[in-house]
MARGUVEX-811618 format. One line per field, with one value per residue (C-alpha): residue number from 1; residue in one letter; x, y, z. Coordinates in pm, whole numbers, padded with zeros to 5 digits. Layout:
BEGIN
n	c(NUM | ...)
res	c(A | ...)
u	c(X | ...)
v	c(Y | ...)
w	c(Z | ...)
***
This chain:
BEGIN
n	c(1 | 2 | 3 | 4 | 5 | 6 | 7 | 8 | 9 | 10 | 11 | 12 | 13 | 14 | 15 | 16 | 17 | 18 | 19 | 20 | 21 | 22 | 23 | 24 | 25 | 26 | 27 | 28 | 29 | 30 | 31 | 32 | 33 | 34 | 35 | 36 | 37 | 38 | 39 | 40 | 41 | 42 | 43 | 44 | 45 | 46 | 47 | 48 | 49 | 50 | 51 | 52 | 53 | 54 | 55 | 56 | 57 | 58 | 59 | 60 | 61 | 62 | 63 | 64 | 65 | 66 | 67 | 68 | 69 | 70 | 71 | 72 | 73 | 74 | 75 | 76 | 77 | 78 | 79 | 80 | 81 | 82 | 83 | 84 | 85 | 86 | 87 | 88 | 89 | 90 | 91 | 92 | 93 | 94 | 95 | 96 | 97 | 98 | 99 | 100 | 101 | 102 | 103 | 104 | 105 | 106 | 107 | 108 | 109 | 110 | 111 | 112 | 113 | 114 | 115 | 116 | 117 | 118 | 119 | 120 | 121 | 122 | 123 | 124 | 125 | 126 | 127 | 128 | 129 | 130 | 131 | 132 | 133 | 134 | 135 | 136 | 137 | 138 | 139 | 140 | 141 | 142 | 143 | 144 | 145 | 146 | 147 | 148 | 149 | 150 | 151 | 152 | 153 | 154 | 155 | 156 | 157 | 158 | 159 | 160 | 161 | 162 | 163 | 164 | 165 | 166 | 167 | 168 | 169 | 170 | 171 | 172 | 173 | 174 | 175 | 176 | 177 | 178 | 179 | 180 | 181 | 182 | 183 | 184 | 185 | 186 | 187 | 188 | 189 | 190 | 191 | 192 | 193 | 194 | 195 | 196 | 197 | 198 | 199 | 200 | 201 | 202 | 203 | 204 | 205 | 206 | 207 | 208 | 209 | 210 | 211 | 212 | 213 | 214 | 215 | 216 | 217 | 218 | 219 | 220 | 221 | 222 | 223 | 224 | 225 | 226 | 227 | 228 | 229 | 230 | 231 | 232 | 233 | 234 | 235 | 236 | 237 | 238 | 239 | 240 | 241 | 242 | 243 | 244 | 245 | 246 | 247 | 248 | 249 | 250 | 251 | 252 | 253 | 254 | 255 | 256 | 257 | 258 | 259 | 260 | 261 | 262 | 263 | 264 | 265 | 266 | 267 | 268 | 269 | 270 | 271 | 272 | 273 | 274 | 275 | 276)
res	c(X | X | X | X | X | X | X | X | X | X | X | X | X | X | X | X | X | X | X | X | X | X | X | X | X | X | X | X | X | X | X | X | X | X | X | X | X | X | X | X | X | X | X | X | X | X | X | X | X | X | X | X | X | X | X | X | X | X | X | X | X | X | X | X | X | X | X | X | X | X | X | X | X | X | X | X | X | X | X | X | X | X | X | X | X | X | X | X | X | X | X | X | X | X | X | X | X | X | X | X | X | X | X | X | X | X | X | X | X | X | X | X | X | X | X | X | X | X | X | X | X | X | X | X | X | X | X | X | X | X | X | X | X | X | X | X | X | X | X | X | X | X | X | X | X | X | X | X | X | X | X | X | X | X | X | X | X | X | X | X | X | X | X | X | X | X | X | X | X | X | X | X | X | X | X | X | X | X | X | X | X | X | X | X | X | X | X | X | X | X | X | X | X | X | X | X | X | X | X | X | X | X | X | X | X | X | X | X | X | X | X | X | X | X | X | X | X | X | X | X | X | X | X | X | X | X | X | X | X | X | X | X | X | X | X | X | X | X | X | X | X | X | X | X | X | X | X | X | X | X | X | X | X | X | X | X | X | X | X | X | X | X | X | X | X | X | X | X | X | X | X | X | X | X | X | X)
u	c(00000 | 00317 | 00421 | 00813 | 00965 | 01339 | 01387 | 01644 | 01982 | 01925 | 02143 | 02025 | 01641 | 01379 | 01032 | 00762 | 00381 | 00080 | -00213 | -00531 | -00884 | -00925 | -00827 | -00620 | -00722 | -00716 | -00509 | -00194 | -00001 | -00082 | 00046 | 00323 | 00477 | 00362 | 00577 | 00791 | 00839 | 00838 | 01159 | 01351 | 01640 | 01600 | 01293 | 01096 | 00813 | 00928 | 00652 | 00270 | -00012 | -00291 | -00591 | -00897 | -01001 | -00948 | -01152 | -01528 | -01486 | -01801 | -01608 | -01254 | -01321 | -01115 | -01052 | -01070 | -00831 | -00854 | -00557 | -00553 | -00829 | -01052 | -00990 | -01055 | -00820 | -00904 | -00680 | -00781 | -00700 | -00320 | -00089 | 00243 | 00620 | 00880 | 01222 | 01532 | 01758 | 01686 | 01920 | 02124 | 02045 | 02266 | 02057 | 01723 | 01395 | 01112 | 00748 | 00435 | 00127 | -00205 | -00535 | -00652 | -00769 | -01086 | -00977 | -00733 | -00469 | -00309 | -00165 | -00088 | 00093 | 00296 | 00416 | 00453 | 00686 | 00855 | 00972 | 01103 | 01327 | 01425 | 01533 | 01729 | 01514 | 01626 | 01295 | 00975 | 00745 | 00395 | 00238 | -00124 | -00320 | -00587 | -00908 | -00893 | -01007 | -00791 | -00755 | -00586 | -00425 | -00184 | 00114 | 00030 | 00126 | 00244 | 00195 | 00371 | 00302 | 00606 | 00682 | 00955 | 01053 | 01379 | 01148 | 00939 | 01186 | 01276 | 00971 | 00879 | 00470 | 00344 | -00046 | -00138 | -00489 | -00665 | -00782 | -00990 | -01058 | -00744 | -00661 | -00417 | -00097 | -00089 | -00145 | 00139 | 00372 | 00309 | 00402 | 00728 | 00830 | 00733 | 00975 | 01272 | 01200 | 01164 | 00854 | 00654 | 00346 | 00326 | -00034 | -00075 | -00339 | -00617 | -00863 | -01140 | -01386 | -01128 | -01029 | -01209 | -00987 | -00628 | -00434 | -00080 | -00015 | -00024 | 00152 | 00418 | 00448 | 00451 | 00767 | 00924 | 00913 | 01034 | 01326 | 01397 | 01353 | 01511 | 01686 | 01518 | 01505 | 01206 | 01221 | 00925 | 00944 | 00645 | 00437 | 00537 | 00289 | 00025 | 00009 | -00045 | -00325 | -00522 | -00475 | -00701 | -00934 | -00975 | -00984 | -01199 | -01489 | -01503 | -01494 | -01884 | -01960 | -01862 | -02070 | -01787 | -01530 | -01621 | -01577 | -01252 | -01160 | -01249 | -01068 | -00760 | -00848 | -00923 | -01225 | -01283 | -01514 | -01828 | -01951 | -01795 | -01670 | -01472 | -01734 | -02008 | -01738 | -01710 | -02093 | -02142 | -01870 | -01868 | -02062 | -01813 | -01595 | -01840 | -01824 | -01514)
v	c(00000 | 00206 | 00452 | 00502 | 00771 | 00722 | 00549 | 00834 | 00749 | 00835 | 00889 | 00734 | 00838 | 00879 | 00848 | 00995 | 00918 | 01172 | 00943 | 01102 | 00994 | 00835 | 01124 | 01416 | 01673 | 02000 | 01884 | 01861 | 01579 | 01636 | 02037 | 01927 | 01657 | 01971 | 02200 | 01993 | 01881 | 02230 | 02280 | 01998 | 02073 | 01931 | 01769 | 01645 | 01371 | 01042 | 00833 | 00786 | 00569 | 00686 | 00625 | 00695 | 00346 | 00273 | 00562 | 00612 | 00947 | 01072 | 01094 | 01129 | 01367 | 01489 | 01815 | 02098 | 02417 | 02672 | 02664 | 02978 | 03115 | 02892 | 02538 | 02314 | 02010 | 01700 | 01661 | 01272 | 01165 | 01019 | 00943 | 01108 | 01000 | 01305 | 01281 | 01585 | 01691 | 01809 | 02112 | 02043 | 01767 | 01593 | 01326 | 01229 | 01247 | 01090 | 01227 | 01007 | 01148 | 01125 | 01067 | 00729 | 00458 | 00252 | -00060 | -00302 | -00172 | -00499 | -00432 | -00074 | -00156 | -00419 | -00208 | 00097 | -00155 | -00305 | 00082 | 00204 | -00131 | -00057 | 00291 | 00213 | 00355 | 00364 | 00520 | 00569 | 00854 | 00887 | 01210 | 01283 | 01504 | 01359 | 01552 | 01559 | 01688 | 01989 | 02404 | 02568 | 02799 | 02511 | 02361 | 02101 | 01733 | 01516 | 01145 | 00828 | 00494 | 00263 | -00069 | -00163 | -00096 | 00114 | 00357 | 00369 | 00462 | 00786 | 00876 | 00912 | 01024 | 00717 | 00684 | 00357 | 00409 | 00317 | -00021 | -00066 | 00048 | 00175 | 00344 | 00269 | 00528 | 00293 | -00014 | 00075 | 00192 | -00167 | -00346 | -00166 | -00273 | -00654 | -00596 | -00449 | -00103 | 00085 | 00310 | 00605 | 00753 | 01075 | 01232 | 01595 | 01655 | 01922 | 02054 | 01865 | 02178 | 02363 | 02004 | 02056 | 02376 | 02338 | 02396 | 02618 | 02509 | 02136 | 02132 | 02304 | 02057 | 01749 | 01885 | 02034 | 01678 | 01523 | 01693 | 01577 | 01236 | 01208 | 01551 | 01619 | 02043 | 02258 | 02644 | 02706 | 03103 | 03121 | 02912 | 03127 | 03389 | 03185 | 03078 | 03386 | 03467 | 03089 | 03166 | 03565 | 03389 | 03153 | 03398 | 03632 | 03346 | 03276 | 03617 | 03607 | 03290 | 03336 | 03007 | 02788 | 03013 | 02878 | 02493 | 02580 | 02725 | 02395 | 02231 | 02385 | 02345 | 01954 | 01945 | 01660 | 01691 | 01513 | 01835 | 01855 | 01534 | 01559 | 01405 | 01643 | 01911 | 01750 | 01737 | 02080 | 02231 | 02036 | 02277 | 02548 | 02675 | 02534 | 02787 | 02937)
w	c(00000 | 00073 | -00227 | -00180 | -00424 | -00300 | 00081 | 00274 | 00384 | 00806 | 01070 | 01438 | 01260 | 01563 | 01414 | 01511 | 01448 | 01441 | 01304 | 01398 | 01376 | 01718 | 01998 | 01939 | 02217 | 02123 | 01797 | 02007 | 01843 | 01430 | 01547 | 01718 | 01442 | 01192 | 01353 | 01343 | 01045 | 00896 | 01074 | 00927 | 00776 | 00402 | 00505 | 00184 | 00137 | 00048 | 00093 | 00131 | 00183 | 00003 | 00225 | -00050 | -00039 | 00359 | 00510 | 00501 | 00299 | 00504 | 00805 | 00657 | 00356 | 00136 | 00055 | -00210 | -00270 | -00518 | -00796 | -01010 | -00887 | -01054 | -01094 | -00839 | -00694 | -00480 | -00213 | -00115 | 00257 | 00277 | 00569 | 00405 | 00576 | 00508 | 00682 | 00716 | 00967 | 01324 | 01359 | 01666 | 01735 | 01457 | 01381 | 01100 | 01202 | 00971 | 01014 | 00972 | 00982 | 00870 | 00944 | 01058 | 00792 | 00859 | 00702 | 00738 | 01017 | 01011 | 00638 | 00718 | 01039 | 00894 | 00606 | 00853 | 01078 | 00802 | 00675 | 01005 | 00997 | 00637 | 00769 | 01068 | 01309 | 01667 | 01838 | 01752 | 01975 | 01887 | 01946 | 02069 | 02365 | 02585 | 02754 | 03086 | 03470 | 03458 | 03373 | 03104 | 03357 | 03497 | 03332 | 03062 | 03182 | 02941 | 03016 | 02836 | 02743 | 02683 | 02483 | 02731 | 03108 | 03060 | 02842 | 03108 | 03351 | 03100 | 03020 | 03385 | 03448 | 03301 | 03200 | 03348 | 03400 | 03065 | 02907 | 02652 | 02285 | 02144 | 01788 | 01466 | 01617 | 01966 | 01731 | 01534 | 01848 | 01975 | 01698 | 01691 | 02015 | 01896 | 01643 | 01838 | 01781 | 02135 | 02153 | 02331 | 02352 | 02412 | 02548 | 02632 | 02898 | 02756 | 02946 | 02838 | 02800 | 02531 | 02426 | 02074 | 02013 | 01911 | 02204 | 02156 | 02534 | 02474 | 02135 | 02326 | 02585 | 02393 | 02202 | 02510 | 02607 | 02256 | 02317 | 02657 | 02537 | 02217 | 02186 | 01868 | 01913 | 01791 | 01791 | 02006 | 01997 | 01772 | 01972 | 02289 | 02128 | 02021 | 02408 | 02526 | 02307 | 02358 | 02719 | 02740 | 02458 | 02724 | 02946 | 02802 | 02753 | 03109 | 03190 | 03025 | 03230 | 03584 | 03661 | 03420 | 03567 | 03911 | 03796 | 03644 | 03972 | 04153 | 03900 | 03970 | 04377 | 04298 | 04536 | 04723 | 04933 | 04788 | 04627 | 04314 | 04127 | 03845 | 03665 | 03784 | 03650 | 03353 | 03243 | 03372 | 03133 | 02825 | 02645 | 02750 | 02413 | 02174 | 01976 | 02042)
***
């Protein structure tokens, strides 16, 4: 399924996987591996996996830009791999992301496996953001999931509290480790009542911690800005609802005591930001 224009010669490559479709809080890991990947020295596309026949195209559609002016183009959905140079850092980096197909993840894991081999990758890190209990006004957390235990033991906070339905990027990260390939997941915790706008904060933490991990470098001057202004849009909105204000508040005080649960706090502001 794989269309490879000319495999890159890497040096210690560190993939890392933004495959969206099943959670992506407040768009935190297809930003980050974007931002990322515009900063590449000599990055360039070198592969894809057209998706047009392995999404429902009424939930995945594809898009249309204007060329000219006038004439129209299909873009159809595709998960695209482009690989360059990570500044300081001295070593490759390859980017995969895309959105998430519907059909048969077995054949597009295997092939995604089978390339990171070809390549010489040493680590993978997938990238994603989670909603969760807790207010925009406190440092993002970034939690991990791991494929072995010394990975664990870098990556530190570890998320260890989920079991159930999963999607393609964690399918992917755990076939990597079955082949020899260590692997992390990387979730950025978004306040779950902004979690449906993309989130500056979180994009920044989950590369603030790529670099700790793998020492992959982004320039994150621009997103320093962009911070500031989520944060007083934020701001401003709850400003004109002092009643969500208050629930952010007792967010950020973690009540306790019986009167406000987290899941109270939850169904009270999940309309918050709709239409922000």
């Amino acid at each position: 399924m794989l269309e490879i224009d000319t495999a890159p010669r890497l040096r210690n490559p560190v993939l890392v996987l933004a495959i969206v479709g099943w959670v992506d809080a407040g768009e935190a890991g297809a930003r980050a591996a974007s931002v990322l990947g515009t900063q590449l020295d000599g990055a360039r596309v070198f592969a894809r996996l057209p998706l047009d026949d392995l999404v429902d195209l009424q939930q995945t559609r594809p898009t249309v830009t204007l060329v000219d002016g006038t004439t129209r183009r299909i873009a159809w959905p595709t998960i695209e791999l482009l690989a360059g140079r990570a500044g300081k850092s001295g070593r490759d980096v390859v980017c995969c992301i895309g959105p998430e197909p519907s059909l048969r993840w077995p054949g597009v894991t295997q092939e995604l496996v089978e390339l990171a081999r070809q390549l010489g990758v040493e680590t993978a890190v997938g990238l994603g953001g989670m909603p969760a209990v807790v207010s925009h006004r406190q440092p993002v957390s970034v939690l991990a999931t791991a494929t072995n235990t010394e990975l664990a033991h870098r990556a530190g906070a570890m998320r260890g509290d989920y079991h159930g339905a999963t999607g393609l990027q964690t399918v992917v990260q755990c076939a990597l480790g079955d082949a020899g390939i260590p692997a992390l997941g990387l979730w950025a915790q978004v306040p779950h009542y902004v979690s449906a706008t993309p989130s500056p904060p979180a994009v920044r933490a989950l590369l603030t911690r790529l670099e700790e991990l793998t020492g992959v470098a982004v320039d994150l001057a621009a997103l320093t800005t962009q911070v500031d202004e989520y944060t007083a849009r934020v701001e401003e909105s709850l400003a004109e609802r002092p009643d969500v204000a208050e629930l952010v508040t007792a967010i950020e005080e973690q009540t306790t005591d019986g009167e406000v649960s987290g899941d109270e706090l939850a169904s009270e502001i999940e309309q918050f930001l709709r239409d922000q």
